[in-house]
C-alpha beads as a LAMMPS data file, in Angstrom:
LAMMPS data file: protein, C-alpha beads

111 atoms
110 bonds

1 atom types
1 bond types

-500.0 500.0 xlo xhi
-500.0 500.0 ylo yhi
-500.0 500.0 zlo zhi

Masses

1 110.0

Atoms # bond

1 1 1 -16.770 -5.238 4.783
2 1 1 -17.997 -7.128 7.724
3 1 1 -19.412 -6.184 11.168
4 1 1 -17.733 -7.250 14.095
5 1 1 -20.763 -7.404 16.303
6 1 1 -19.017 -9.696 19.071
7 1 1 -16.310 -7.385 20.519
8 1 1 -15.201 -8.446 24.008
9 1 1 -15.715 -5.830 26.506
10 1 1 -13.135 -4.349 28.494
11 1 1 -11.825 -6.386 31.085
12 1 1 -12.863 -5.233 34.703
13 1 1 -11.049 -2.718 36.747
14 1 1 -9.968 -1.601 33.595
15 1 1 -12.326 1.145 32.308
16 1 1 -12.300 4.038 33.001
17 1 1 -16.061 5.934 34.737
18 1 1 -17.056 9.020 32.114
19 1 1 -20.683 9.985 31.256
20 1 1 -21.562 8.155 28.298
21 1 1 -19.307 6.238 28.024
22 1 1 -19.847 2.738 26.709
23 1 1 -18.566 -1.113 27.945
24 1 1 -17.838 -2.428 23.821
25 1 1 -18.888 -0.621 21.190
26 1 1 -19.628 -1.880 17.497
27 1 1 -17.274 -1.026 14.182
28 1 1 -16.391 -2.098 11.063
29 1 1 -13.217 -3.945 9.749
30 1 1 -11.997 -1.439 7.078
31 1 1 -8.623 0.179 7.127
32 1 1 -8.140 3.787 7.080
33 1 1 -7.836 5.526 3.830
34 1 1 -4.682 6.555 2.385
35 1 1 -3.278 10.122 2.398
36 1 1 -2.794 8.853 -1.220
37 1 1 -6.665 8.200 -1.574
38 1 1 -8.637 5.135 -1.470
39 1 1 -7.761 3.177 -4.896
40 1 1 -4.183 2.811 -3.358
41 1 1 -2.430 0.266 -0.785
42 1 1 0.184 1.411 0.928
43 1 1 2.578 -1.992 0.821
44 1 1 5.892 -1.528 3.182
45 1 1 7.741 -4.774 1.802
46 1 1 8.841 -5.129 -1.671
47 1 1 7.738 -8.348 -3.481
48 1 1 4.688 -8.959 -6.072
49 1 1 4.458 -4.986 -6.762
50 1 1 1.347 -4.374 -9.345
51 1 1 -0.484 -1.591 -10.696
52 1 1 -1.474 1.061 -7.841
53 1 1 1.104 -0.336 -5.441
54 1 1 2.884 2.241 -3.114
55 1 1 5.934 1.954 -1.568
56 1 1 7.062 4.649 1.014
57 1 1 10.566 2.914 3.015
58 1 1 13.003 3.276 0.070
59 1 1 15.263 5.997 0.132
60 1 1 17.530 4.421 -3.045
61 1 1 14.775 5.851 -5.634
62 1 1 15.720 9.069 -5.961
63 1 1 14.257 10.165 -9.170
64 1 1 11.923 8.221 -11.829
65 1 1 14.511 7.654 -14.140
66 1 1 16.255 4.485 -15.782
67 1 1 18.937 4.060 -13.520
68 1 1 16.394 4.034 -10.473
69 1 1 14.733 1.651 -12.567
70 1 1 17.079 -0.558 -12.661
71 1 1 17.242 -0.304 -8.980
72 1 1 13.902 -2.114 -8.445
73 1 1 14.826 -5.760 -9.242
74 1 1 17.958 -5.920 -6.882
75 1 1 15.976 -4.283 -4.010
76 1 1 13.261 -7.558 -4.276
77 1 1 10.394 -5.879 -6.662
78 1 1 8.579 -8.346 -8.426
79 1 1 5.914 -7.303 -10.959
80 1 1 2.654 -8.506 -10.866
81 1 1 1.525 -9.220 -13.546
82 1 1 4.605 -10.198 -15.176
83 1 1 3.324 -9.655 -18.591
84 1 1 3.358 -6.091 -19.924
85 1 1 1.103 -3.630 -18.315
86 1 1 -1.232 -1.419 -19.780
87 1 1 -1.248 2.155 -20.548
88 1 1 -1.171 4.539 -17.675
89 1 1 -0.209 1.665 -14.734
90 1 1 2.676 1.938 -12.200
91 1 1 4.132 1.837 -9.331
92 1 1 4.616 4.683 -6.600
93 1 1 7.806 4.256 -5.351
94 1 1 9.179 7.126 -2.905
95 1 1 6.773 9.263 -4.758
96 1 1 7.952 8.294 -7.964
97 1 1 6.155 6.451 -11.175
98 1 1 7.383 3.217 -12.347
99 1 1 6.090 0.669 -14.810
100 1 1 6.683 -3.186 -15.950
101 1 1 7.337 -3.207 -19.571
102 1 1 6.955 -7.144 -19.856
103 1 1 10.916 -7.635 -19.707
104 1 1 12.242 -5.183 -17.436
105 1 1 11.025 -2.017 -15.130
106 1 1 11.010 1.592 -16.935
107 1 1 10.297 4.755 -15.295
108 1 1 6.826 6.581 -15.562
109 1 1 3.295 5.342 -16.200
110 1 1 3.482 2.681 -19.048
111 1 1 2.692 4.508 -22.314

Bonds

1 1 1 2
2 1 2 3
3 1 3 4
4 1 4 5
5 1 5 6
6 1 6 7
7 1 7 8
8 1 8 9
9 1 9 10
10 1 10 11
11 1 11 12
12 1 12 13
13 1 13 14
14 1 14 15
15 1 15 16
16 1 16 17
17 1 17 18
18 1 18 19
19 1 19 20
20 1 20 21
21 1 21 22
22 1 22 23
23 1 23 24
24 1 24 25
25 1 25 26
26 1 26 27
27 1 27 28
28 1 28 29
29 1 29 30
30 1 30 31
31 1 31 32
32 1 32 33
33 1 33 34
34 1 34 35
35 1 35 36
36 1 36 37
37 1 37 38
38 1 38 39
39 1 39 40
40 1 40 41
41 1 41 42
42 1 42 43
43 1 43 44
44 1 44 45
45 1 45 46
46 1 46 47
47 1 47 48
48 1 48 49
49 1 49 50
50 1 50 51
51 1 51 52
52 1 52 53
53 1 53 54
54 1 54 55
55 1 55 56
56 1 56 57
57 1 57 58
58 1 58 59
59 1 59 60
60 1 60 61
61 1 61 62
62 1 62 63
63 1 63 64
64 1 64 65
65 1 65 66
66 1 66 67
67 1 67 68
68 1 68 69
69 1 69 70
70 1 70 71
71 1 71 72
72 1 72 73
73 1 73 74
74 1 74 75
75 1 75 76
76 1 76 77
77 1 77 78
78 1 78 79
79 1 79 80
80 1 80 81
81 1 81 82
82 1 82 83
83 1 83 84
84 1 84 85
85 1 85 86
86 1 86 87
87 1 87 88
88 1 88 89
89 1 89 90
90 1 90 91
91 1 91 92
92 1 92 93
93 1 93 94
94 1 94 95
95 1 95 96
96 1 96 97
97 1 97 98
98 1 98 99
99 1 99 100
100 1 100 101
101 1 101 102
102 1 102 103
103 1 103 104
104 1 104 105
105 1 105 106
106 1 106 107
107 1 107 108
108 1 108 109
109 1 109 110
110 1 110 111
């Protein structure tokens, strides 16, 4: 996390007169959290999916199941790591669990 002490302030003739109201103000450069919580990124592109990944744009996945497994190589997901992952990892995708078994994606956490 790092301080972003030298904001610009706003250009003239652009702000806008209210009582205390201040020129540039100092923040930090962290995103929001999650409506999923904070151990999670949101990711909106398929590619190099690992463990805690969520993906929200993909109305295909339907149901956590093997033939929405299947699904997830054609649509351009890419585990990361490719080698097997370790008990209780997945994927979120559309609200549903997936895992990388090592050779292929299976549905649920990895057991």
């Amino acid at each position: 996390m790092h301080r972003l002490d030298l904001q610009r302030s706003p250009g003239s003739g652009r702000t806008h007169k209210r009582l205390n109201s201040r020129l540039a103000t100092r923040g930090y450069d962290i995103r929001p959290h999650t409506i999923w919580g904070d151990s999670q990124r949101v990711s909106a592109l398929p590619g190099a999916a690992g463990p805690g990944d969520v993906y929200v744009n993909q109305p295909t996945i339907t149901a956590s199941d093997g033939t929405n497994a299947a699904r997830l190589a054609p649509l351009g997901f890419v585990a990361n790591p490719a080698t097997a992952w370790t008990t209780g990892q997945s994927v979120t995708v559309q609200g549903f669990l997936f895992n990388w078994s090592g050779a292929a994606w299976a549905a649920g956490a990895h057991a």
